[in-house]
C-alpha positions as CSV (number, residue, x, y, z in Angstrom):
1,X,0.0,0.0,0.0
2,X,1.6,3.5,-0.7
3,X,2.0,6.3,1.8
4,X,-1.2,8.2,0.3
5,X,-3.7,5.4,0.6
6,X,-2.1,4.3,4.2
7,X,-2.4,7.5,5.7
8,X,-6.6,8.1,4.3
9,X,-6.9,4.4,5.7
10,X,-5.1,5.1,9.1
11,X,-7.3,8.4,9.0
12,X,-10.2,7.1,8.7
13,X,-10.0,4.0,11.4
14,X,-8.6,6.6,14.0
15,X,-11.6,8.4,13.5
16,X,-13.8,5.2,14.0
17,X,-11.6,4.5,17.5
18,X,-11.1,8.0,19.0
19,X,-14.7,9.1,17.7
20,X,-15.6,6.1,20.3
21,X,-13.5,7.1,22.5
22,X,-15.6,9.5,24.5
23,X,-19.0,7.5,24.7
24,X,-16.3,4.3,26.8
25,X,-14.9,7.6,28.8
26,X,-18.7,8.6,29.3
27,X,-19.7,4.9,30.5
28,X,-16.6,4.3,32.5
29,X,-17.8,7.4,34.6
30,X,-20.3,5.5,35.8
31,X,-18.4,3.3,37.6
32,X,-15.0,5.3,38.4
33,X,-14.3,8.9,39.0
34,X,-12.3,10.8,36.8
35,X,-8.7,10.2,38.3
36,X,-9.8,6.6,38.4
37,X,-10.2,6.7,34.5
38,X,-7.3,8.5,33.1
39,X,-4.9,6.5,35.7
40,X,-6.6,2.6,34.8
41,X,-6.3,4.2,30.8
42,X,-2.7,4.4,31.0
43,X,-1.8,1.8,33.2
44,X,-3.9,-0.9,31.4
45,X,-2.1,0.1,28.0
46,X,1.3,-0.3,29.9
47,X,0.7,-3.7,31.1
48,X,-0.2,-4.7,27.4
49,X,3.1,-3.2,25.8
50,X,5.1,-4.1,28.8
51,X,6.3,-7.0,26.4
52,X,7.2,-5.2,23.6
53,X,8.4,-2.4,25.6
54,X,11.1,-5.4,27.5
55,X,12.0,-7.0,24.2
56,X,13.3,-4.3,22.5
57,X,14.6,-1.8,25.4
58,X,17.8,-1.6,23.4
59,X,16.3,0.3,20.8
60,X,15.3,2.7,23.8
61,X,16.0,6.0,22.2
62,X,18.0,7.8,25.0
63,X,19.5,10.6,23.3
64,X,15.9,12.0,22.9
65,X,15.0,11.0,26.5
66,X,13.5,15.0,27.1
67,X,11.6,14.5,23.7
68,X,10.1,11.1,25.0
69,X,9.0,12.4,28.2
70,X,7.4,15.7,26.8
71,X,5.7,13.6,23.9
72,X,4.5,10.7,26.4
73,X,3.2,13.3,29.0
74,X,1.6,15.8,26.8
75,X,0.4,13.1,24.1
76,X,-0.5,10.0,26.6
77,X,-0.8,11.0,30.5
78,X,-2.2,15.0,31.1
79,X,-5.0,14.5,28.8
80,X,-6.4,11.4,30.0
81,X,-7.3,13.1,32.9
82,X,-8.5,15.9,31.3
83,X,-11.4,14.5,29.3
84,X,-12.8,12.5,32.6
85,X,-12.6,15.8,34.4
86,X,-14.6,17.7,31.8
87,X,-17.3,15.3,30.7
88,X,-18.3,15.0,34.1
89,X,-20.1,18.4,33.7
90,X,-20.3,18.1,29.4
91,X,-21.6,15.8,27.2
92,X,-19.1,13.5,25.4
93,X,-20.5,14.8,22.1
94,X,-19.7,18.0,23.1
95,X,-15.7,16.7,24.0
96,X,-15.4,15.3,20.6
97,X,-16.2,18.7,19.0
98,X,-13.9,20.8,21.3
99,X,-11.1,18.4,20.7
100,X,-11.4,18.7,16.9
101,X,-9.4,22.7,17.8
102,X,-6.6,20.6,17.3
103,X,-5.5,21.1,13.7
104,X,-5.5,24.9,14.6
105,X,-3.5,24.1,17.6
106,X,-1.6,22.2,15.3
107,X,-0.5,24.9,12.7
108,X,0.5,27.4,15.5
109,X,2.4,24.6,18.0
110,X,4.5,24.4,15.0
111,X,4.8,27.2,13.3
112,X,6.1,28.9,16.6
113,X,8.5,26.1,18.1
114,X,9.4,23.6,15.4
115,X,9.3,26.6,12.5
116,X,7.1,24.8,10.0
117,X,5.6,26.3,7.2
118,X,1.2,25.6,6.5
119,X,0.3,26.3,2.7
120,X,-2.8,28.3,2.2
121,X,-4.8,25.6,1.2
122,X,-4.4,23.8,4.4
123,X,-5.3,26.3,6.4
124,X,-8.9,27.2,4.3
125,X,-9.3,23.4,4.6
126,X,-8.9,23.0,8.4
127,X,-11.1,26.9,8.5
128,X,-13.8,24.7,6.3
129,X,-13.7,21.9,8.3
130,X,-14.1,23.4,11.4
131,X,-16.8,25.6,10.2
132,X,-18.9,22.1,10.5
133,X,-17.3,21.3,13.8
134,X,-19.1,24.6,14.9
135,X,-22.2,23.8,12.9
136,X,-22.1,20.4,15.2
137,X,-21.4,22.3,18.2
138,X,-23.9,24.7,18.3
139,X,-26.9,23.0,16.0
140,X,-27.4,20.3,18.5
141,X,-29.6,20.2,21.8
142,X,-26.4,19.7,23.7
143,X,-25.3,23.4,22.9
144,X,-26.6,24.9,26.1
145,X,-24.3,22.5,28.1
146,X,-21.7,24.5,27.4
147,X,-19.8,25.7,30.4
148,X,-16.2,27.6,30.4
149,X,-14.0,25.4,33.1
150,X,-14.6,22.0,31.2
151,X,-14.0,23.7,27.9
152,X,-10.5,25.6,29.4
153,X,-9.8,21.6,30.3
154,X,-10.6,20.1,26.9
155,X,-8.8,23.2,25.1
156,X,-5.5,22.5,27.4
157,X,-5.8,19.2,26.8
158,X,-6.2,19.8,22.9
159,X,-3.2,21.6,23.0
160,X,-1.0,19.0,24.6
161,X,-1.9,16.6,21.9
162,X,-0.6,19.3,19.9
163,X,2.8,19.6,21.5
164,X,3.1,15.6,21.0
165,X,2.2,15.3,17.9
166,X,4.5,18.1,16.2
167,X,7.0,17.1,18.9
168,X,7.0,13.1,17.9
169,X,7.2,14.2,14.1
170,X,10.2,16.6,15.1
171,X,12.5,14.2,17.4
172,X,10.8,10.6,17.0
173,X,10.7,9.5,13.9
174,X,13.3,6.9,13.9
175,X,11.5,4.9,16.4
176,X,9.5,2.3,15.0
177,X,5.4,3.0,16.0
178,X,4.9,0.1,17.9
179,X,8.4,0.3,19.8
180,X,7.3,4.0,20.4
181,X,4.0,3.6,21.9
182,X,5.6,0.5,24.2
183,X,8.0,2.3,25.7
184,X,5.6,5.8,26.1
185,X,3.4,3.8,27.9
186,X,5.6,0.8,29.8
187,X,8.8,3.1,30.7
188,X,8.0,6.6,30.5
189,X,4.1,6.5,32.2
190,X,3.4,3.1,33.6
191,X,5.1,4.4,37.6
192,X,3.1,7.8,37.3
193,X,-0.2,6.6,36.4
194,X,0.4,3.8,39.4
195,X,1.3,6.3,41.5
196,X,-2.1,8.4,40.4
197,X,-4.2,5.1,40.7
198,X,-2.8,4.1,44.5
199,X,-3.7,8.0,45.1
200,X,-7.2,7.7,44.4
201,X,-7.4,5.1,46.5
202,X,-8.5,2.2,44.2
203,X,-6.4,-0.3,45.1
204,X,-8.2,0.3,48.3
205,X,-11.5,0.1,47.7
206,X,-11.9,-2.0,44.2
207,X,-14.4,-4.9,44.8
208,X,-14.8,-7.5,42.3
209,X,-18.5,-6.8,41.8
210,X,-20.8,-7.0,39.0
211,X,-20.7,-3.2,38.7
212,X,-16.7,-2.7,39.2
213,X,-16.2,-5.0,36.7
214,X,-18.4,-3.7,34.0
215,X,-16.2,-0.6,34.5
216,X,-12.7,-2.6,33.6
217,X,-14.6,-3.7,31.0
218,X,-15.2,0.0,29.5
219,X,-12.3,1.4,30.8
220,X,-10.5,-1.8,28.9
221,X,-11.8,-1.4,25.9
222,X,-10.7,2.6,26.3
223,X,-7.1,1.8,27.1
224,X,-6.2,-1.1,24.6
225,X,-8.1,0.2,21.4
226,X,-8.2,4.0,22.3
227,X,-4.7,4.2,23.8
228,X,-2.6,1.6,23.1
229,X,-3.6,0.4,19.6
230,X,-4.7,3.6,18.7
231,X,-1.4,5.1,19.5
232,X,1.0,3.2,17.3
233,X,-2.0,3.7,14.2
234,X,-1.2,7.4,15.6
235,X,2.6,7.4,15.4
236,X,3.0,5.0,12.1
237,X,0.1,8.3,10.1
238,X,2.8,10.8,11.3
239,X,5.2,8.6,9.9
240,X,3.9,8.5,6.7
241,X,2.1,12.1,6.4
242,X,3.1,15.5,8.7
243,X,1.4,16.6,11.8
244,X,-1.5,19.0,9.8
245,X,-2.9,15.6,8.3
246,X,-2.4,13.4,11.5
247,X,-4.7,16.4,13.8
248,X,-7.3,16.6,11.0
249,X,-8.8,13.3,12.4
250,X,-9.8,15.2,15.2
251,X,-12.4,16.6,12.3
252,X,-13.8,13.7,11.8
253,X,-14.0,12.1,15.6
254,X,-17.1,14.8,16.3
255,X,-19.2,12.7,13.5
256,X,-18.4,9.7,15.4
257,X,-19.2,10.9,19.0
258,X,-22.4,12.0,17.1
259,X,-23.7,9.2,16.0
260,X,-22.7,7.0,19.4
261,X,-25.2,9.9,20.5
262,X,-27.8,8.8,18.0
263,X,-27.7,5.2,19.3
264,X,-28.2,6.3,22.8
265,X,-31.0,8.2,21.8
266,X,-30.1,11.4,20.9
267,X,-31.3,13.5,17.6
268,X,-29.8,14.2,14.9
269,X,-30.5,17.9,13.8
270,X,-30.2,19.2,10.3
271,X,-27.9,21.5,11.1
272,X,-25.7,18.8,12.5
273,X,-26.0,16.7,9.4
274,X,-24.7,19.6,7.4
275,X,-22.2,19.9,9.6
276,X,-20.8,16.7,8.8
277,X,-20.7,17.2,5.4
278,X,-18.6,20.0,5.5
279,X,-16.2,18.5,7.7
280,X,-15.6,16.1,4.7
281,X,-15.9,18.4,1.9
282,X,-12.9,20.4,3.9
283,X,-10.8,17.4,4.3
284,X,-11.8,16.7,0.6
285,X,-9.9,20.1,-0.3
286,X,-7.3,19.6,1.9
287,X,-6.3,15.9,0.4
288,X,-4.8,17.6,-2.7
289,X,-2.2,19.2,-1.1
290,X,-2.2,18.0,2.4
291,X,0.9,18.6,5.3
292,X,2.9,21.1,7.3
293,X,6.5,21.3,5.8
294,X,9.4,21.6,8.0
């Protein structure tokens, strides 16, 4: 498969997993608080890499050890709190159309530290795009939910995905995907989000009832398909594209989150269906000439 077909497919299955993403974060709250979530998140995906992570700690890039830490901490660890925090006051629709800031994030992360340069084209495509992220924001019954400290939380947390993303593509790159995401989430994380999950007092407390354990089972499915997996399909698209491309997935998630919203029985407004549609008709014009040069 060549790089231009690999990185639409990887686009498009991201979207599928990270659009999900915030209906498992939404159902895990049931069952765990916030802290609770973002720690089991990590430390889950850890466990599963721990393997990989053992097997090939040679390959352990040291001389970008300060690139490894920001990327795992801003990327993998500070926003998996974040999201818990905020959807406990906003819907998880709502999340997945605040996180989709982060193509504009994106273009000014890196135009002011890494020094890359964003063609015109790009940018109208993001601006069309997230014309229809608004158009989702604000046409759906969820609007009024919106409330400034949870949407400070999602924006800060936005941006940090920013600052890992153009900071992976910058310093990372010749670390293999899956190596990568093992040793983000086996070396660099796995003893902080322990530490977080002991502090919450889980360890504690944790029964294995019938309720507890439908949690692990959300919070499961959230940390080996939305982190882990998701995480080396991450790193292998900014591999084969640039960091522009990689954050316009956050464009499509909101479509996603929407219609987990439909199946739990919410509506579909017009105005959110032509939403949609423009998010695709931007990423439509921003295919034929797509990336962030360095």
């Amino acid at each position: 498969m060549n790089a231009d077909k690999e990185k639409w497919l990887l686009l498009i299955l991201l979207s599928l997993i990270w659009g999900s993403s915030f209906i498992l974060i939404k159902k895990s709250l049931e069952h765990f608080t916030p802290y609770q979530v973002g720690a089991l998140r990590v430390l889950i995906a850890g466990i599963i890499l721990m393997p990989v992570a053992i097997s090939k700690y040679k390959l352990f890039p040291k001389k970008h050890l300060k690139w490894l830490i920001l990327a795992a901490f801003t990327g993998n660890f500070i926003p998996m709190f974040l999201f818990p925090i905020a959807e406990t006051e906003i819907s998880s629709s709502i999340a997945g159309i605040i996180n989709s800031m982060m193509p504009i994030f994106v273009i000014i992360v890196g135009a002011l530290v890494w020094k890359f340069e964003t063609t015109q084209r790009q940018i109208t495509g993001v601006i069309i795009s997230f014309t229809g992220v608004c158009l989702l924001a604000f046409g759906g019954d969820d609007g009024a939910q919106f409330k400034l400290f949870p949407i400070l939380l999602l924006l800060l947390a936005t941006l940090c995905y920013a600052i890992s993303t153009t900071t992976v593509k910058s310093k990372l790159m010749d670390v293999s995907s899956t190596v990568l995401s093992a040793f983000v989430f086996s070396f660099v994380l796995f003893l902080p989000s322990l530490i977080s999950l002991v502090s919450t007092g889980f360890v504690s407390t944790f029964t294995f009832n019938r309720e507890n354990m439908i949690g692990l089972e959300f919070v499961s499915l959230l940390s080996v398909f939305g982190t882990g997996l998701a995480m080396m399909m991450n790193y292998r698209l900014l591999k084969v594209s640039t960091p522009l491309f990689a954050s316009t997935v956050t464009l499509l998630m909101p479509i996603v989150a929407i219609i987990w919203g439909l199946l739990d029985g919410e509506k579909l407004t017009s105005f959110q269906f032509a939403g949609a549609s423009i998010i695709i008709a931007g990423l439509i014009f921003l295919r034929a000439k797509t990336g962030v040069k360095k």
